[in-house]
N, C-alpha and C positions, 0 to 999 in steps of 0.2 A: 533126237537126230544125232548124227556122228560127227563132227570137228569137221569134217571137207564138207559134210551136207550146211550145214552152219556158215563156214568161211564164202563158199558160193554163193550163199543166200543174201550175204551179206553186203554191204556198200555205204561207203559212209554218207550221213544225212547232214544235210544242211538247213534243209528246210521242212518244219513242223509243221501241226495242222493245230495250235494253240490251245487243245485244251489241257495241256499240261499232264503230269504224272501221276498218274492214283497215288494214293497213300498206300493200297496193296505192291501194286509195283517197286514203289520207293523202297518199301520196308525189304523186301526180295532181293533189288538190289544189295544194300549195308545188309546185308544177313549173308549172300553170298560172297562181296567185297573182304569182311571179315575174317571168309577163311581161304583168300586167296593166294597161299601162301608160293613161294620161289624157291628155284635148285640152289638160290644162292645164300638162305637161310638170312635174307638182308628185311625186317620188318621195316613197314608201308601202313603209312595213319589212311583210313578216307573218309571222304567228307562232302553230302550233298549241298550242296550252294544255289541258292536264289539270288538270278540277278536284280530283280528288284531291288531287296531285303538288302542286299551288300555292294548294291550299285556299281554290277559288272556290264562292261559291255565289251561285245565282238562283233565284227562288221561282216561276218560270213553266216550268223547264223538267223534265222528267223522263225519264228514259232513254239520255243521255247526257255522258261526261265530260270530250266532245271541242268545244273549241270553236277557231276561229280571230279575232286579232283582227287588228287594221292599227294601227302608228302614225305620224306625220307633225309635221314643221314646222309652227308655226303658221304661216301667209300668206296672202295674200289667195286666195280659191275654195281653200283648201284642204278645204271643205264637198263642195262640187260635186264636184272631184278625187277625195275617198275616196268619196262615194258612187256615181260614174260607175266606178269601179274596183271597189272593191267586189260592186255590183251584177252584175258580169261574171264575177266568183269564184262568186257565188250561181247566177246561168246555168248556169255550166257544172256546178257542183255537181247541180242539179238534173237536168240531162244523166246525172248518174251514178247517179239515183235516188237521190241525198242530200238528207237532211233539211236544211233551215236554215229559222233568223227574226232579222228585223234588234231588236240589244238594243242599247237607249241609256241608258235608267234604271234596270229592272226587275233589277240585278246589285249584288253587291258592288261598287262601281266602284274605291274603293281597293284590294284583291285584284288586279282585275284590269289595273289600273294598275301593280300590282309588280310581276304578272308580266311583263309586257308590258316593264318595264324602264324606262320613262318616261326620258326625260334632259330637259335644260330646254330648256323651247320645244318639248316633242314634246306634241302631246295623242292622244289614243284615243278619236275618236268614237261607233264600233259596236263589238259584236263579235257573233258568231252561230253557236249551238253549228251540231257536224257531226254525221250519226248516220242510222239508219234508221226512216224514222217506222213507230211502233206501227201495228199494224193497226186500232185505236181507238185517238180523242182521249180524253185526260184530264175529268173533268166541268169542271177550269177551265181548260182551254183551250178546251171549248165555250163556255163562259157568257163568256172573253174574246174570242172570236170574235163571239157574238151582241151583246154591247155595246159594238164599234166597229163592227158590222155590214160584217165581213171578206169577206164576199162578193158587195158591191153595189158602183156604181162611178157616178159622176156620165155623164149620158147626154154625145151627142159632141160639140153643139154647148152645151153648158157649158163645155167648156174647149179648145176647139179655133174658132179664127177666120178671117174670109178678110179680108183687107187692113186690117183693122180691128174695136176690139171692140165695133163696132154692130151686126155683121154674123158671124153664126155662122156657122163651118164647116159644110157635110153632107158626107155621106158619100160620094157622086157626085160633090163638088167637088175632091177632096181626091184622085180619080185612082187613079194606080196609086202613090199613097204611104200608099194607107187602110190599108196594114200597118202600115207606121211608124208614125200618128197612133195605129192600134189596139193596139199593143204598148204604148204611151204612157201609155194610158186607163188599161190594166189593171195597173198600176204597183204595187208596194207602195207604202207612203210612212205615215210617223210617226201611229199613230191615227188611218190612213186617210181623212185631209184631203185629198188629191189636191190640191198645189197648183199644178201645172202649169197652163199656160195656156201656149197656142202661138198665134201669129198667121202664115199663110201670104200672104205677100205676093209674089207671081211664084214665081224659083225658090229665095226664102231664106225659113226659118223663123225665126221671131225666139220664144223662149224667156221668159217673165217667170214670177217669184213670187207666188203670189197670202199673205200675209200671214196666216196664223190666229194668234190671241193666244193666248198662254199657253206659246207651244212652240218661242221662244227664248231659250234660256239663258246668261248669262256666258260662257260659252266658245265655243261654236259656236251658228249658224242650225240646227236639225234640218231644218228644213225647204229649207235649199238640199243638203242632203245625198238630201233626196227628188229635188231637181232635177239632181243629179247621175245620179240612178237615171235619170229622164225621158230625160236626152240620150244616158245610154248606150241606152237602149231603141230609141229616135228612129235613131240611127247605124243600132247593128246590123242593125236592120231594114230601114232602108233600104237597107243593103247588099244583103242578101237579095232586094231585089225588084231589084237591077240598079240604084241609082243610087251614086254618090259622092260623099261631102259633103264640106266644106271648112268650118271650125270657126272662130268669128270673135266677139271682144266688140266690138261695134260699136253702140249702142245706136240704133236709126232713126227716135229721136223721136216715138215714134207715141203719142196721147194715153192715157192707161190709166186705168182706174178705180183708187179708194181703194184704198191697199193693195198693189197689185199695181205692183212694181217689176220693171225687164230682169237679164236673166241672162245671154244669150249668144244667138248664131246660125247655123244651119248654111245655107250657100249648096250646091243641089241640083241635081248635073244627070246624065242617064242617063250608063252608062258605054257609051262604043265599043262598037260590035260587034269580036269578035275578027274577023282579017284572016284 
């Protein structure tokens, strides 16, 4: 399936049907995990964890004991990094009909920080059990669903622009990259803030954060970890429809509203016809 058919499909699970993860599954996983590599050339360890085994617990999930985490150097866009990386672990996962949801607070974090082996300078942004979602949600992963209203999305021209942010994107403008912009949309992203904001100027997209209070922490941005998710969406899709992009921090000076600082750019052009 194509990156927007995938991202649609998709929803984060909270609640399992307990019989846990093949050993085929698992291995698929860490084999895909492996070579999930970022525009930001930043390496990411992963690692399946049993909460049993390593006596983790979370209060949101139910029906599974399999999660996987990532951990990394601190350094600059190492936000961006694990969530562009990450996010393409969760694609494909879902690809296999696996369960996952991105977990940042809602965990033991020390637990999962042991297991995970921590060394100094490494941190563990997410981690997101594995499993096969129940055939019914839990009543609190309803009632968490309806109070970030999990299944609504800011319309297109909120957060997608054409040469500047006076001037909203539509849908008709946007060509044959309205998959990429549309995969984008439908993002997960931390308490479903959607903070992406894209500016399409010729053939570069230029990426910025749009700022919500409350939901940066001492250690990491969560929310450029959302924007990591965004540019992985942004890429793979665009690959799908035929273009190749070229990954660039080049900031283009364009004037931005409050709040909303640059993140990164992809320069976009069709690929060749094969010969």
């Amino acid at each position: 399936m194509k990156t927007l058919e995938i991202a649609r499909k998709r929803r984060s699970v909270r609640t399992f049907d307990g019989k846990g993860l093949t050993p085929e599954d698992s291995q698929k996983i860490m084999d895909f995990a492996e070579k999930a590599e970022n525009p930001y050339g930043l390496s990411i360890a992963w690692k399946l964890l049993d909460a049993q085994k390593d006596g983790l617990t979370t209060p949101v999930i139910v029906g599974t004991d399999v999660f996987i985490g990532g951990k990394m150097l601190r350094a600059p866009h190492a936000e961006e990094a694990f969530g562009y990386s990450f996010e393409k672990i969760v694609l494909f996962a879902e690809s296999l009909s696996i369960g996952t949801t991105w977990i940042a607070g809602t965990m033991d974090r020390p637990a999962f920080e042991r297991a995970m082996e921590l060394a100094g300078g490494e941190v563990m942004p997410c981690v997101s059990p594995l499993g096969y979602p129940a055939e019914k949600m839990s009543l609190r992963e309803t009632v968490m669903r309806t109070s970030i209203k999990a299944d609504s999305r800011m319309d297109f021209g909120e957060v997608f622009f054409d040469g500047s942010f006076d001037k909203p994107l539509t849908e008709s403008a946007a060509g044959k990259l309205l998959e990429a912009f549309e995969a984008v949309r439908i993002g997960p992203s931390a308490v479903n803030r959607q903070p992406w904001r894209i500016v399409l100027c010729g053939n570069k997209a230029h990426f910025y954060e749009k700022d919500s209070k409350g939901l940066s922490g001492n250690d990491w941005d969560v929310q450029k970890i959302d924007m990591g998710i965004a540019l992985s969406h942004f890429e793979l899709a665009a690959k799908d429809c035929g273009f190749e992009t070229e990954f660039e921090i080049s900031d283009p000076g364009l004037a931005v509203p409050a709040s909303v600082k640059y993140i990164a750019s992809y320069t976009i052009k069709e690929q060749e016809a094969s010969k």
